[in-house]
N, C-alpha and C positions, 0 to 999 in steps of 0.2 A: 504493500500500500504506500509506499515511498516516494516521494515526489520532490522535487528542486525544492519546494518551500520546506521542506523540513530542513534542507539542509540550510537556507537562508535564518532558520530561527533555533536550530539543532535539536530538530526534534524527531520521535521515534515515527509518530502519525500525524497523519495533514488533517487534523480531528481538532476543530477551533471551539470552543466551549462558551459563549455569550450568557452570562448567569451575575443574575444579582448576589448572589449566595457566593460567604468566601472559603465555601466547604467544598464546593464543587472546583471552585479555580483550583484549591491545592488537588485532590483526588484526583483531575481529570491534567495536568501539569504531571504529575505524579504517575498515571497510567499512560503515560508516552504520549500522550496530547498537549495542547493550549489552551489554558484556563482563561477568560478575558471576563474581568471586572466590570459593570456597567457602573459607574458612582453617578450618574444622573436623580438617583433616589435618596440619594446619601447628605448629611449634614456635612461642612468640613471637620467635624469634631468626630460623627462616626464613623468619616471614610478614613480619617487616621486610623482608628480603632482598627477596620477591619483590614488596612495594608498593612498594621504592625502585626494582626494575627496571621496575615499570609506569609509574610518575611520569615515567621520564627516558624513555620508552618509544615513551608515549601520545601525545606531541605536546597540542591543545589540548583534545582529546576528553576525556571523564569516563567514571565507571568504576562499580562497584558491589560491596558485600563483603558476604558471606552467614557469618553465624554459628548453632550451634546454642545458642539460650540458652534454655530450657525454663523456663514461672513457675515450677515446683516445682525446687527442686533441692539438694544438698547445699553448704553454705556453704563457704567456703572453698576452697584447697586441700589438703582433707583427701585426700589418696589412700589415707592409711595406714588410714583408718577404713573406708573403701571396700574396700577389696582385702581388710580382714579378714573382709571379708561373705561373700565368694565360698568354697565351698563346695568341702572337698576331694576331693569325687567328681570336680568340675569341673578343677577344677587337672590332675588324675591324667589325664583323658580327654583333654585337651586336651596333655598330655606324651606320653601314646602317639602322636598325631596328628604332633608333632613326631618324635618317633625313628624314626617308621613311614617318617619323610621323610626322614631322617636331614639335618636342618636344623640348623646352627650357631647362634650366639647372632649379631645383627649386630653387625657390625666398630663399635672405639670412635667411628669418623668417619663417621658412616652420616648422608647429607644427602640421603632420599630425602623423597619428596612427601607420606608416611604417614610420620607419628607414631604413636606410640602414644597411648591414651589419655590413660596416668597424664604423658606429658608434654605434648599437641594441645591444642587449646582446645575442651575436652568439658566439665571435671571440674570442679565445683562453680563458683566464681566468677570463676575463670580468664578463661573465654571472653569475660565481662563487661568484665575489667581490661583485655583486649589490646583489644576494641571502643576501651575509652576511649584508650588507648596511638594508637590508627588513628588512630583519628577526629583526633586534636590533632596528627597527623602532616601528615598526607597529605587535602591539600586538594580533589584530584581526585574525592575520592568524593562522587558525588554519590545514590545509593541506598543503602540498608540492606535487609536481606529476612532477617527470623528465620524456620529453617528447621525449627522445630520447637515449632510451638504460636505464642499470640497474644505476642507480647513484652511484656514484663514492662514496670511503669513507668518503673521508673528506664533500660531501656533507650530507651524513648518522650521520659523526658525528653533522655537523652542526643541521641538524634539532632535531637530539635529543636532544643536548643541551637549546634547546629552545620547545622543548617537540612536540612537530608539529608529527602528521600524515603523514607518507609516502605510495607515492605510485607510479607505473611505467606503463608505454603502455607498450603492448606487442604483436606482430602480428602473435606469433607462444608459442606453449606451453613450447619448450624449453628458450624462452624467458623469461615467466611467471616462470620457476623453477629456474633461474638465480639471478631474482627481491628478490623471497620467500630465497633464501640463501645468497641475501646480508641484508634481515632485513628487506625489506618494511613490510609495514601492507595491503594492498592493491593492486591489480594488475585491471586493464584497459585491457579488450579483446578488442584488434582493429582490426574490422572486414576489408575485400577492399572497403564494399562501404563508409566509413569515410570519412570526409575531414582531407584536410592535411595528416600527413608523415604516410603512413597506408602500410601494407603486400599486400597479394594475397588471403586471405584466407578470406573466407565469417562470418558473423557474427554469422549464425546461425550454421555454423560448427566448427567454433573456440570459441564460448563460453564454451561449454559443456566439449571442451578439457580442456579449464584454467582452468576451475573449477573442474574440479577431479586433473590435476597436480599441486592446488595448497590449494588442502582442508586441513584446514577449513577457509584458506586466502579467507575471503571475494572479490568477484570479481563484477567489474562492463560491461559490455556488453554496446562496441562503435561501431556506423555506422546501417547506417537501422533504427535509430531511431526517429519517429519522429510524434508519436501517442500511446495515451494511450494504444492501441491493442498490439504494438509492446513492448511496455514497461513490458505489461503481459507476453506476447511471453518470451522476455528477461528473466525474473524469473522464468518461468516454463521452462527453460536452466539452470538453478542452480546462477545465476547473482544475487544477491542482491541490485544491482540498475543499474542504467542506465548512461553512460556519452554523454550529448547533443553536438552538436557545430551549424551545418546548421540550426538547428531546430529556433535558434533566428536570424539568419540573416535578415529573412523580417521585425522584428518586429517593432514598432516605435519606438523604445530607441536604437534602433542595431547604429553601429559604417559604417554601408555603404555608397556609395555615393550612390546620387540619380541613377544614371547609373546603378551599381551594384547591386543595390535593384531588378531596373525593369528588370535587367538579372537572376536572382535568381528567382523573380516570375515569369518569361516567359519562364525560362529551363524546360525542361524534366528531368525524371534520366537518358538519354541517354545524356543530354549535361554537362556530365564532363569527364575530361580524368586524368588518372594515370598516370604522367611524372615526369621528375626528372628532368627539364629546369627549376626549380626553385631556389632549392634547391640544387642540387646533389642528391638528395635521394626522393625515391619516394613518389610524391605529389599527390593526389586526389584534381585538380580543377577545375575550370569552364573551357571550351574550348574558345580559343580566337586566335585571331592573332598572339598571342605571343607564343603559345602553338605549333600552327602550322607551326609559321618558325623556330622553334626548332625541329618539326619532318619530316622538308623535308630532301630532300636528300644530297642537297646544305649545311645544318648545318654541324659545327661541332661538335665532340663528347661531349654529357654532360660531365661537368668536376667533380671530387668527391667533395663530402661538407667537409670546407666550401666555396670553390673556387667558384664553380657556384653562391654560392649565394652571393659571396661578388662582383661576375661579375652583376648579374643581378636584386640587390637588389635595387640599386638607380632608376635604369631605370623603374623598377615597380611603383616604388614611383611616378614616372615622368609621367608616362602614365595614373596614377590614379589621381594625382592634375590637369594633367589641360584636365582630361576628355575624352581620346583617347579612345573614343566609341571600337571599334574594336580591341584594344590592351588591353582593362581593364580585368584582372581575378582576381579570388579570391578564396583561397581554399573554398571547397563547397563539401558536398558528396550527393549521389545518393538519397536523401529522398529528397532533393527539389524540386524533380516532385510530389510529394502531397504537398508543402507548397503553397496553392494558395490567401492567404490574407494578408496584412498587419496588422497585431493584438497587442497588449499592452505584455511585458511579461507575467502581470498577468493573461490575459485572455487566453493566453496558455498553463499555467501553470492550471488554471482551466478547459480548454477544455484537457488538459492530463488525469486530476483524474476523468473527464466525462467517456472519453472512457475507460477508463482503468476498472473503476468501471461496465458500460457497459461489456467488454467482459469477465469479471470475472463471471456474473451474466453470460450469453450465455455459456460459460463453465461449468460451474455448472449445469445448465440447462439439458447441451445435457451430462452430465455426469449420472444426475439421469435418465435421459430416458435410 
């Protein structure tokens, strides 16, 4: 299963591991893959936390941290200019939504894995500063991957100065030739059925496109992943590896509540939806309450990022600590309809290079016939 990019980041499998969880980075760093930290959820006090737990963690493996840093964005930590944007049909709609759930404010010591916006690393230059905060921290990290849009200069020059691997999503190939001319190393094909901020364009039709608009840039193939079968699929599309995220959700180290766990193993691929009542920008998540009274008729219109999310970040938080069955989601993409166990990272990592090994050999096969 060996490919260039392993050698580019010395690793045993081209198996990228996209998880908010820092149990999975190490496990899956650990079982010859790349663990990649999402800190877009994270406060800068507990994304310290959780790179100091991966550092003493990881043993001699390396790691990866994924920020959302958009070139356009509002300077500073202005929240207070932001939030005045937001519109008080919105505020009101989204306060019904809470009393409807009859959901409290969270407790002052709330150290769950969502932040809110006005305090994550989202909101104007923030996400920037904690980048450079990391970076002069924590040595291990040997990738970057901005998870929204081509990255910005000053984040280019940063990571070169500290020599790090770059790399970008991309949901369409003009996207991927934008990434390739500001200097990444790397380009991320994000197919629609991804979770989280994904395009329209399917994985098996947009890989093949990144990868000729951006030869001999190494590319990885996201969404639809989530078996060694698929993983071969991927590379026989010109991919040199694969970028996971749903694929660890069930697992026993994952970051979910019990709630969301047993909603991930009981979905279908038909129970997630493409909305931007997240974020602003389009999300691939699980279908829920909250999803739905954002797309009745009565809603108001989604607001652009990062407005929406700074509207309805807390509230998500809210409905996830204290359990609101009915209103809990969680980005998730369309391969959770074959995730039907609760398994170890490691043992999925090894049931990968099972089948993968498997349909290589059935190819080969029906190739010599």
């Amino acid at each position: 299963m060996k490919t260039n990019i392993c050698d580019l980041l010395q690793i045993d499998l081209p198996v990228f591991a996209f998880t908010h969880c820092r149990d999975v980075v190490v496990e899956v760093s650990k079982s010859g893959g790349f663990g990649v930290l999402g800190a877009a959820g994270f406060t800068p006090e507990r994304l310290e936390e959780e790179l100091n737990w991966i550092d003493r963690n990881i043993g001699d493996f390396n790691y990866g941290i994924d920020f959302l840093i958009p070139a356009t964005r509002v300077e500073g930590n202005d929240t207070d200019t932001l939030k005045a944007m937001i519109p008080g049909e919105h505020r009101e709609f989204l306060a019904d939504l809470l009393a409807q759930s009859d959901v409290p404010d969270l407790p002052a010591d709330y150290h769950g894995h969502l932040a809110s916006a006005e305090d994550g690393a989202t909101i104007g230059d923030r996400p920037l500063e904690m980048l450079r905060t990391t970076l002069s921290k924590h040595k291990k990290i040997s990738l970057y991957v901005n998870a929204l849009g081509t990255p910005p200069p000053e984040v280019m020059e940063l990571c070169r100065s500290h020599n790090l691997i770059v790399g970008a999503m991309a949901g369409e190939a003009k996207h991927a030739a934008k990434h390739k001319e500001a200097g990444c190393d790397l380009v991320i094909a994000v197919g629609t059925e991804a979770a989280g901020h994904t395009g329209d364009i399917s994985t098996m039709v947009l890989t093949p496109q990144i990868v000729k608009e951006v030869a001999p840039m190494p590319v990885l193939a996201a969404g639809g992943i989530g078996s060694g079968e698929q993983i071969a699929a991927a590379i026989a599309l010109g991919a040199q590896g694969v970028w996971t995220g749903s694929l660890w959700l069930p697992t026993s180290q994952s970051e979910l509540t019990p709630i969301q766990r047993s909603k991930v193993l009981a979905s279908s691929s038909k129970d997630t939806v493409r909305t931007r009542c997240m974020t602003g920008k389009p999300v691939r998540m699980l279908k829920s309450g909250f999803t739905e009274a954002w797309d009745a008729e009565t809603a108001p219109d989604v607001l652009p990022f990062p407005l929406q999310y700074l509207l309805t970040s807390d509230a998500a938080a809210r409905f996830e600590h204290y359990s609101v069955e009915d209103m809990v989601s969680y980005p998730a993409g369309q391969v959770i309809g074959q995730l039907q166990a609760e398994l170890s990272v490691r043992q999925v990592v090894m049931q990968l290079m099972e089948e993968y090994i498997d349909a290589v050999e059935r190819l080969t096969t029906t190739l010599e016939y």
